[in-house]
Structure formats: C-alpha cells, structure tokens
C-alpha positions as CSV (number, residue, x, y, z in Angstrom):
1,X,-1.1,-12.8,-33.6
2,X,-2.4,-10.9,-30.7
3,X,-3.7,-7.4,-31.5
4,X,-1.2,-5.0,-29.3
5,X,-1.8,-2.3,-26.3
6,X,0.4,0.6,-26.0
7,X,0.2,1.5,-22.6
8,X,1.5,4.7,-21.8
9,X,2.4,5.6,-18.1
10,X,4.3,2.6,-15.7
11,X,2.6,3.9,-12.2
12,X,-0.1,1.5,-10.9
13,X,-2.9,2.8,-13.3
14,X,-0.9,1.9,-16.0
15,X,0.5,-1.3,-14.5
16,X,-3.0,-2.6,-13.9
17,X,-4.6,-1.7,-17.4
18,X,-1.2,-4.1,-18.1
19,X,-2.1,-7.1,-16.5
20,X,-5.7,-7.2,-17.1
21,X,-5.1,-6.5,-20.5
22,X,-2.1,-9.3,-21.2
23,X,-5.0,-11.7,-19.1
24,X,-7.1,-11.2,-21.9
25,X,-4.5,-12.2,-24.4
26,X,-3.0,-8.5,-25.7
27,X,0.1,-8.1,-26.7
28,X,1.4,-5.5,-24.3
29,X,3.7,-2.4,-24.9
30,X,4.4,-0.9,-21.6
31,X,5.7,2.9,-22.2
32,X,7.0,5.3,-19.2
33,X,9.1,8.6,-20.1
34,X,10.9,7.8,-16.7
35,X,13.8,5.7,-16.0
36,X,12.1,4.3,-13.7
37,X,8.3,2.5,-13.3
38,X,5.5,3.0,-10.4
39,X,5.1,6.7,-11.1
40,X,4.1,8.4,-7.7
41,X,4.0,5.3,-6.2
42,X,7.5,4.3,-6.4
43,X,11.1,3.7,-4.3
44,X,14.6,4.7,-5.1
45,X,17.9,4.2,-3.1
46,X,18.7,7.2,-1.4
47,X,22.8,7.8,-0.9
48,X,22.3,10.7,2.4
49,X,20.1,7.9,4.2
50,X,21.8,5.0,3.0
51,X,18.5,3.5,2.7
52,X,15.6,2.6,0.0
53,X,12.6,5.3,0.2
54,X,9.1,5.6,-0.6
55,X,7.2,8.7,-2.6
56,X,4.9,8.7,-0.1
57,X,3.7,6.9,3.2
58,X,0.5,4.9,1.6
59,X,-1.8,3.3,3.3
60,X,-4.1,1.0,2.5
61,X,-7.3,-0.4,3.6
62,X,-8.1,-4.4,3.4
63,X,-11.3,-3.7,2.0
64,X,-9.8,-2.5,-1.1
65,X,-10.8,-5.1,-3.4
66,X,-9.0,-3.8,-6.5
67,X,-6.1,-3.3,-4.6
68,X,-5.8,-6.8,-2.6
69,X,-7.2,-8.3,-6.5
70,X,-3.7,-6.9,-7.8
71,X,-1.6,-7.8,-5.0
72,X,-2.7,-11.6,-5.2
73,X,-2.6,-11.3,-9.5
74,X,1.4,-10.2,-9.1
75,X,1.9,-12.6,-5.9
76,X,2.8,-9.8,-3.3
77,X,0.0,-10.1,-1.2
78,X,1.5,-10.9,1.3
79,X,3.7,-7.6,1.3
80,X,1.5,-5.5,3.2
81,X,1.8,-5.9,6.3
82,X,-0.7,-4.5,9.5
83,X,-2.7,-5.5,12.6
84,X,-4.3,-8.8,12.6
85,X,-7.6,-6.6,13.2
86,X,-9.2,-2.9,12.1
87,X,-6.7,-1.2,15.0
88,X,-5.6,2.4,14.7
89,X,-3.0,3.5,16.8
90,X,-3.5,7.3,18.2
91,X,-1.9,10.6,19.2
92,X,-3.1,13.7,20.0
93,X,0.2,15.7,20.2
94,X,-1.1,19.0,22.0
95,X,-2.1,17.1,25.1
96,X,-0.3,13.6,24.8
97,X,-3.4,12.0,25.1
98,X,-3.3,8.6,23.4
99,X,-5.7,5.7,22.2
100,X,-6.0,2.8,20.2
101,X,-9.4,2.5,18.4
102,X,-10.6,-0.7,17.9
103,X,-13.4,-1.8,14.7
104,X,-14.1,-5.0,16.3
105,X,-13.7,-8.2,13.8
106,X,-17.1,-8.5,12.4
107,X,-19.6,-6.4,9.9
108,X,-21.7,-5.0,12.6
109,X,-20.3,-2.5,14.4
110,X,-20.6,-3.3,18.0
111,X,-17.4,-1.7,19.0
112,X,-19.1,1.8,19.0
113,X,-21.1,0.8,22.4
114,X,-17.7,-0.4,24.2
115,X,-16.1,2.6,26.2
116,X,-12.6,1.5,25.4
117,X,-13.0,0.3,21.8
118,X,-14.2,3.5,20.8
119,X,-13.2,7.5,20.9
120,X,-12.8,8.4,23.9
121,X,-15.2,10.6,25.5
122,X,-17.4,9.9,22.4
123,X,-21.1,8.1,22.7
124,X,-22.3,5.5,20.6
125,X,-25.1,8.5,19.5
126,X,-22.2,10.3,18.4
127,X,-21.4,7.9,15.3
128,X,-24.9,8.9,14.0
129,X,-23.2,11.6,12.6
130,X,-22.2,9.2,9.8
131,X,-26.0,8.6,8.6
132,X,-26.0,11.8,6.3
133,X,-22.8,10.3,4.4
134,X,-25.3,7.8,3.0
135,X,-27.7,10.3,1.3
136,X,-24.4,12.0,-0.1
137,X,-26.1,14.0,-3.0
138,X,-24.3,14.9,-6.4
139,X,-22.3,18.6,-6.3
140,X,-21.9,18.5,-2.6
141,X,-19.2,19.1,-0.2
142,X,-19.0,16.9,3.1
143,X,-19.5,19.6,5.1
144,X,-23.0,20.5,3.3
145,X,-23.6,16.8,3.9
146,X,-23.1,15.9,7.3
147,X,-21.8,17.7,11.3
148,X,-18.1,18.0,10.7
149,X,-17.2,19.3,14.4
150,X,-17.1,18.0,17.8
151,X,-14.9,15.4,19.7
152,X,-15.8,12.3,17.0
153,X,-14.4,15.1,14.4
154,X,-11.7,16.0,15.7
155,X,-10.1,12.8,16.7
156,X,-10.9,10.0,14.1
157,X,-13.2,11.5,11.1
158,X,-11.1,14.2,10.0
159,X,-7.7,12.4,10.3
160,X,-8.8,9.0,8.7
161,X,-11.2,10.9,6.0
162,X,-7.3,13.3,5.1
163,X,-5.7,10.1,4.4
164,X,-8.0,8.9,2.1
165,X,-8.5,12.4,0.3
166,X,-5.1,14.5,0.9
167,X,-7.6,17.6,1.4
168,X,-9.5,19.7,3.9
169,X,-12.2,17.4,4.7
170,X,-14.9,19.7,5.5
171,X,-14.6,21.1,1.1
172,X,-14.3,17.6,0.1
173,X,-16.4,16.0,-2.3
174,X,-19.1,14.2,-0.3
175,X,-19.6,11.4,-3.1
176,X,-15.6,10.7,-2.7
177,X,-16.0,9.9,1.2
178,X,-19.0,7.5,0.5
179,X,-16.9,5.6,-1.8
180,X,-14.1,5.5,0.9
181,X,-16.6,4.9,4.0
182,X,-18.5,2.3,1.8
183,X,-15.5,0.4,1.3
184,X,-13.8,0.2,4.3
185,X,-15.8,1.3,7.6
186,X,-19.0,1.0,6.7
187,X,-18.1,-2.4,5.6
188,X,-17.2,-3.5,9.1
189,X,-13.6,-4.6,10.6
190,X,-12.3,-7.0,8.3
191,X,-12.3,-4.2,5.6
192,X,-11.0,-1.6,7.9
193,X,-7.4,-3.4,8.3
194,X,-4.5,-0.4,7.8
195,X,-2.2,-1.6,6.1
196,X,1.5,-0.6,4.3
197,X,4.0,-2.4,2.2
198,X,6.8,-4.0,4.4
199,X,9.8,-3.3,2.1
200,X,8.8,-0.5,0.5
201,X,6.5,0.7,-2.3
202,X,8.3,-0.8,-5.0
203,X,8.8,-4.3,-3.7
204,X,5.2,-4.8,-3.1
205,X,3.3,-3.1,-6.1
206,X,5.7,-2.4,-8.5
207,X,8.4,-5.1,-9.5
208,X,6.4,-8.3,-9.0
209,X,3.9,-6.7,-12.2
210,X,6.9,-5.8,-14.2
211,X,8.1,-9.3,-13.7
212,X,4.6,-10.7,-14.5
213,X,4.1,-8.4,-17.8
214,X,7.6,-9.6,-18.3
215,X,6.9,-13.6,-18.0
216,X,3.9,-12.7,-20.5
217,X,6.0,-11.3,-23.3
218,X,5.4,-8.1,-22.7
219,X,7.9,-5.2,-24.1
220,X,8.8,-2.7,-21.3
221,X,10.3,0.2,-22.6
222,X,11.5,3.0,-20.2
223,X,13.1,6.5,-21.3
224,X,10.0,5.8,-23.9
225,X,8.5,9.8,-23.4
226,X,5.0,9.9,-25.8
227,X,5.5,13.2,-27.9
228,X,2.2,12.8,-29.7
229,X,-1.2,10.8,-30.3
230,X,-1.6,10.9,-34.3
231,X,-5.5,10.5,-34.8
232,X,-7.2,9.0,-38.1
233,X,-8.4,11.2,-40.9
234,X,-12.2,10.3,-40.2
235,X,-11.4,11.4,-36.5
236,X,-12.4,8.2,-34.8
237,X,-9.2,6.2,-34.3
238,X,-5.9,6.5,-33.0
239,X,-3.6,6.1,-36.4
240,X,0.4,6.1,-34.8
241,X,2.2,7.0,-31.9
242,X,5.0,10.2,-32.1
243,X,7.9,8.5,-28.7
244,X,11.6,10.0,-29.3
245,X,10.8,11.5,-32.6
246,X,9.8,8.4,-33.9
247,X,6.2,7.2,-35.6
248,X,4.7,3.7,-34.6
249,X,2.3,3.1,-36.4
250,X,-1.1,1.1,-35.5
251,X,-2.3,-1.7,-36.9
252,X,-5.9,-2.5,-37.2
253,X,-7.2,-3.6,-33.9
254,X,-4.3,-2.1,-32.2
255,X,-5.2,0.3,-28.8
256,X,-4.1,2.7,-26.5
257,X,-4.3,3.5,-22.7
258,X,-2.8,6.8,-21.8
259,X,-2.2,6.6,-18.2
260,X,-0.4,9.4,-17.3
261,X,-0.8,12.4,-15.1
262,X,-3.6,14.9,-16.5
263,X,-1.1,17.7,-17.1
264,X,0.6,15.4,-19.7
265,X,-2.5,13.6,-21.2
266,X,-4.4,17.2,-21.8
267,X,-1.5,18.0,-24.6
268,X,-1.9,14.8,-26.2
269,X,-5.6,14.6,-26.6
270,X,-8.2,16.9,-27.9
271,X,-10.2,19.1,-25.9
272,X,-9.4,16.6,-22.6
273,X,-11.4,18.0,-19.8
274,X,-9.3,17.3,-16.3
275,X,-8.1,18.2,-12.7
276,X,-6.3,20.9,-13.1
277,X,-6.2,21.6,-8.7
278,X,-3.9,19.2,-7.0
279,X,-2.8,18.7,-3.5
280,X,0.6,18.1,-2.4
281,X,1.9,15.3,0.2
282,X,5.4,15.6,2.3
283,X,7.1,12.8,3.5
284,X,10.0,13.3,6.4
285,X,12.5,10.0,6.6
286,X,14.6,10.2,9.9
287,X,17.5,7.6,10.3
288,X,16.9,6.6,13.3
289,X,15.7,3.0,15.4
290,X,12.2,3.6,17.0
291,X,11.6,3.3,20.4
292,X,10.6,0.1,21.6
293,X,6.8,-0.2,22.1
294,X,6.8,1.7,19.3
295,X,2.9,1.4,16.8
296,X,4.2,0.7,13.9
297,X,1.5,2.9,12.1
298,X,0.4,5.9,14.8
299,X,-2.4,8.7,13.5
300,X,-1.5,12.1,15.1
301,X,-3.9,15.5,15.7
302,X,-3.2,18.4,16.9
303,X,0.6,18.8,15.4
304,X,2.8,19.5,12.3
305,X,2.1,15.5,11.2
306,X,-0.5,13.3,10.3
307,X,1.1,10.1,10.5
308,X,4.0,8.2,11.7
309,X,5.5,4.9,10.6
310,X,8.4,3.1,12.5
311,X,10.0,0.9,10.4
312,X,13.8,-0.9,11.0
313,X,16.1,1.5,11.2
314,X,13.6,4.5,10.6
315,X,10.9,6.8,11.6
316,X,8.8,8.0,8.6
317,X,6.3,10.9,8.8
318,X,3.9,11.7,6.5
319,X,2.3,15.6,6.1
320,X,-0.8,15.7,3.6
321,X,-2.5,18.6,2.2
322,X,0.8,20.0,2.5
323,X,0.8,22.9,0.0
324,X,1.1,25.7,2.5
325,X,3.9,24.5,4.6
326,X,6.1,24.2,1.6
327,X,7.5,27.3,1.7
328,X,9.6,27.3,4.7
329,X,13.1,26.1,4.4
330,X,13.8,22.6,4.0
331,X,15.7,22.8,7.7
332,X,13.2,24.3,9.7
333,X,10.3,22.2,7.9
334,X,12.2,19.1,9.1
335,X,12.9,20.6,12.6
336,X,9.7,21.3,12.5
337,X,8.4,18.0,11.6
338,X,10.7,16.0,14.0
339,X,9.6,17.7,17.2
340,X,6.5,15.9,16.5
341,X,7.9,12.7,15.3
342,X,9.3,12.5,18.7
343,X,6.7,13.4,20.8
344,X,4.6,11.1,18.9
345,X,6.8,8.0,19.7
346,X,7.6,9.2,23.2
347,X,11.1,10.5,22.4
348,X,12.1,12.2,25.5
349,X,14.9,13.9,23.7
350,X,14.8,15.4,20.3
351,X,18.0,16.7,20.4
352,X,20.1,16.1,18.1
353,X,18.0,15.3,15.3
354,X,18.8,12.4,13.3
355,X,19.5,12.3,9.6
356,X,17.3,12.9,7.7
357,X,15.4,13.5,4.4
358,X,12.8,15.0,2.9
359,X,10.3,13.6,0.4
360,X,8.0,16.4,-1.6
361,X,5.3,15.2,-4.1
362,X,3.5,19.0,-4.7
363,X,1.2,17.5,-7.4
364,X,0.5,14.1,-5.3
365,X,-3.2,13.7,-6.3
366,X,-5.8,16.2,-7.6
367,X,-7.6,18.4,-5.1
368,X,-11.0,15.8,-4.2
369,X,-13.2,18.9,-3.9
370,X,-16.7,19.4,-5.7
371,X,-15.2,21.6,-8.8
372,X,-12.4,19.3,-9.8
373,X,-14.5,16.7,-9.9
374,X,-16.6,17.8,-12.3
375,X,-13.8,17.7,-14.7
376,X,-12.5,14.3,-14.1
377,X,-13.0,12.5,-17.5
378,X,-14.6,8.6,-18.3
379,X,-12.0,6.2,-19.3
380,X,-14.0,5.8,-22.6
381,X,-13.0,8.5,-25.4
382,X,-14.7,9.5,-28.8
383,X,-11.2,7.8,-30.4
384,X,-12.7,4.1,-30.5
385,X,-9.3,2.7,-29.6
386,X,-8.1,4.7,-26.8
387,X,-8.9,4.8,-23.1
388,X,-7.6,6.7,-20.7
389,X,-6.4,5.5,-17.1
390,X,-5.2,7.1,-13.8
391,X,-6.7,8.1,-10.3
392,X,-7.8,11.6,-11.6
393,X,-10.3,9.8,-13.7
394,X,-13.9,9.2,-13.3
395,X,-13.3,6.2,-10.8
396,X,-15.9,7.2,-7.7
397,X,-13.2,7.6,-5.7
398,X,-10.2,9.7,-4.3
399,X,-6.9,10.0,-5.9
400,X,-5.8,7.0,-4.0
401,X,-4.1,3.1,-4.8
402,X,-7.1,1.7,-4.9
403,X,-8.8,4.5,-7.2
404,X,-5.7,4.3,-9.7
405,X,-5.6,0.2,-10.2
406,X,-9.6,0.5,-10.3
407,X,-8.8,2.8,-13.4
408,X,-6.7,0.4,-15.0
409,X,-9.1,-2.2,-15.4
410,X,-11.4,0.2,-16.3
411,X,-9.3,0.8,-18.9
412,X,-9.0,-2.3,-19.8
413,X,-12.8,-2.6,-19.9
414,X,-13.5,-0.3,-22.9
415,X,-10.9,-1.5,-24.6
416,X,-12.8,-5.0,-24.2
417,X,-15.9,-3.8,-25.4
418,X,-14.5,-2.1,-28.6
C-alpha cells in the first residue's frame, strides 16, 4: 500500500507538493481549515457584483517554469491568457502620457536600441543600470545594489519590480529581484509574456488540481483545521496529527507537508523561525464594460493604482503595498481608486461610479526586504518526516505564484530523499 502524505494547506503551495507527491505514487491526504481550497489565490461568487472574483489581480510571467510546469500537469495551460509577445501596456496617470513597451521576441535584447520599443525618452545606456543586479550580494537591499532613480525608474523598473515583490522597491531584497529579472527579463521576450488567468483564479489554478488529486485517489478534506503536530518521543518524527479534536495517527513511512501561512505553521512547530512582516495588496472590482480599445492589462504611475485589468463586464484594479491606504473609508478608497481607473482607460466621465467592490488581502505576502528574509525557513526540518511548503519559505524568490508552487515541489523533494 502506498505510504500516505498529509498535506496541510489547499493554496497552490500545498496543491503542488499534492501533485508531485501523488506522481511519485503517495497516497495523498489534502487538509485545508477553509471551506474552500486555493488559499490567497482563490475565487468566490460575489452576490453585490453578481459576478465571480479573484483575491487578487495575479500576474504571471511566461518564463515561470514552475508555474507553466503546473498549468500543463493539471491541463489549464491554456487558461492564462496575454499578448502573443513580451508587451506591456502603459499609463502615466499625472500627465496622460502613454506607451506600450515592447521586449522584442528573441533572448537578446535588441528592443532597448529601437526608440519606440523602448521607454520613452530613455537610451539604450540607460538599461546599464541593470548590470549591478547581477553582482546582487547576500544582505543587501536593491537600492545598495544598483541607481534606483531617473526616467528608466520611474516608468518601467519600479512598477514591474512592485508586482513581482508587493514592496517599496528601493528596501527590497536585492537577491529576490535577481531571481525575478533572471527569470523573466533577463531571459529575453519569450519569458517576459504577462499573463493572467481568463476566468478567474480558481478556474485556471485551483479546480483542474483538485480534480487531478481527485482522479488519483486522493482524499480532500475541507473544514479539516490542524490543531496540533504530535512529535515522537526521540524527537525526530512526526508521531500523529491533532484536526477537530481528533488524533490520526502515522504510520511508519507516513509524512507531512505543512503548507500554511507562517502565522499558523509557527504554533504548530518548534522554535519555527519565519516572516513575521507582511505586505498587504487591494483589489477594486467595478461593474462596468471597458471602453473599447481598451489593454486588457495596463501598468499605471503616477496615481492611486498600479494596475488595471479589463475583463467582460469589468474593470479590475489592483493597489500593492497597500498597508497605508487602508485606513480611509471603504467609500472614499474606492472613489479614490476609480478616478484613476477611469482616467487610465480614457473614461471621459467618472461620474457616477459604477458598482463596485473591494477586495483586501492585508497579510498578502511577507514584506521581501533584507530582515524578513533572513527568517524564511528551508523546506527540510529536523522532524525526518515533515517538510514545510509555502511562498514565505526559502524558495529564492518573492512571495509570488511561481515562488509558492516552486515550494511545493520542494516539498515534495525532501520528502523524496527521506
């Protein structure tokens, strides 16, 4: 019989410690103390929009290889959806100045000596700026690292390097925006592709794996909350599992993956160093059809919003490092946020605004600055079958997709080797 894997946490960390596990033959126990799986990447159907919603506006890069990896393993690859090549659509809301930056379909990047593929009023000296990134030394923030000023800054660096890090960029681990650049830019236009899931969250990343762990045998239990880890009496082992005041015990070769956040795993386990700084993402949903002409993924500067998706039926905005604007009232936030929604899109009139609804994630991923990472911990544990799983692990990269499925198999990894 195959030796069983609790997996505790249903978000894509957990999801993808899942799959690669049952791949290897385990018996899979899939545990989440929600009703519902993808953790904080998920979608619900939301009765004041009338519509299904997103935790967040993710994006994702095609250079991602964990990421694409798990997409083709559940057979939703194709739902991400994006330009055919590395376009970013762009707005700079205080002067309506607008571009479209174009990464050119090969490695090299020739794009940065054509005049209209690149920044405007930027030279093709100005990209030198990125050399530094490549010396990125341990302990140091991107600004000790490399110029974080000037038009180049200002327009594309700081925006794209917020997505990928949901922090000021200039106190962001350097390390952290090598991974990202390494992956994606520096790897040329075919890995630069923006991309975002064409039905939603859910759809693309979360129900085709529950149907796979399904297919496999795999038990999914939801409502399944993990009240405590129950360790050996030689200290080495995880003996039994405490969920809804009831004891499951392990059997010999049995395992564990706690994938949950770092708030919950820190209880459960022993003198757990972890994140304990986090940074918090808005999303604004506004019910209403976007213009024709529309990008259907613009980058904005200079205003209350960082991004803006148009999707049927909807415009979706997306605020990161969010933590200080959280404090105003819900109404005024959103006025707040739609004035720029619909100067972004060209909206003539912003009056009235549409319906609307606002999406809050205040612990959305752990603060990607030099002392939090310090304390991210290694999947592997001193308990020789446990592992631990989730973006705010030692992955080598931000607290993004791609950084929480690469956790997964990591996971999955130690557990292999045990």
């Amino acid at each position: 019989m195959p030796r069983t894997v609790h997996v505790i946490g249903a978000g894509l960390a957990g999801l993808s410690a899942a799959l690669e596990l049952q791949r290897r033959g385990r018996r899979i126990v899939l545990h989440d103390a929600s009703a519902n799986a993808g953790g904080r990447c998920r979608s619900w159907f939301d009765g004041t929009l009338n519509a299904t919603l997103d935790s967040g506006l993710h994006l994702v890069f095609s250079g991602q290889r964990a990421t694409q990896r798990y997409l083709r393993t559940i057979g939703a690859a194709d739902r991400l959806v994006g330009p055919t090549h590395a376009e970013f659509a762009c707005v700079d809301l205080a002067s309506r100045r607008r571009w479209t930056l174009r990464l050119g379909g090969g490695r090299w990047p020739a794009w940065i000596f054509d005049a209209a593929a690149r920044v405007p009023d930027t030279t093709p000296l100005d990209y030198l700026s990125l050399v530094p990134l490549a010396f990125a030394r341990t302990g140091r923030s991107l600004g000790q690292t490399m110029r974080c000023d000037g038009i180049l800054w200002d327009r594309w660096l700081k925006p794209i390097f917020l997505t990928a890090l949901n922090v000021e960029p200039r106190q962001a681990t350097a390390e952290l925006v090598r991974a990202f650049v390494r992956d994606t830019l520096a790897s040329g236009g075919p890995a630069s592709r923006p991309l975002v899931a064409r039905h939603g969250l859910g759809s693309a990343f979360v129900d085709p794996a529950l149907r796979l762990l399904q297919h496999g045998g795999a038990a999914i239990r939801l409502n399944s909350r993990l009240d405590a880890l129950e360790f050996g009496a030689h200290g080495n082992a995880v003996d039994a599992l405490r969920i809804g005041g009831a004891r499951v015990d392990l059997e010999p070769g049995d395992a564990v993956v706690l994938a949950v956040p770092p708030d919950v795993a820190q209880p459960l386990v022993p003198d757990l160093p972890a994140p304990d700084a986090f940074s918090a993402i808005a999303t604004a949903y506004f019910a209403i059809e976007p213009p024709a002409g529309c990008a259907p993924y613009l980058s904005a500067i200079n205003g209350s919003i960082d991004a803006v998706r148009a999707v049927d039926g909807h415009l979706v905005a997306t605020i990161r490092d969010a933590a200080g604007r959280l404090d105003a009232p819900r109404d005024a936030f959103a006025r707040a946020i739609w004035r720029d929604v619909a100067s972004a899109v060209g909206l003539t009139d912003a009056e009235p605004m549409p319906a609307w609804q606002l999406v809050v994630e205040p612990r959305a991923a752990f603060a990607a600055i030099v002392p939090q990472e310090m304390k991210r911990p290694a999947s592997r544990t001193r308990w020789t079958n446990l592992a631990l799983a989730g973006d705010w692990t030692a992955t080598g990269l931000p607290a993004t997709i791609e950084g929480a499925i690469r956790s997964g198999l990591q996971a999955a990894d130690v557990l292999q080797t045990r």
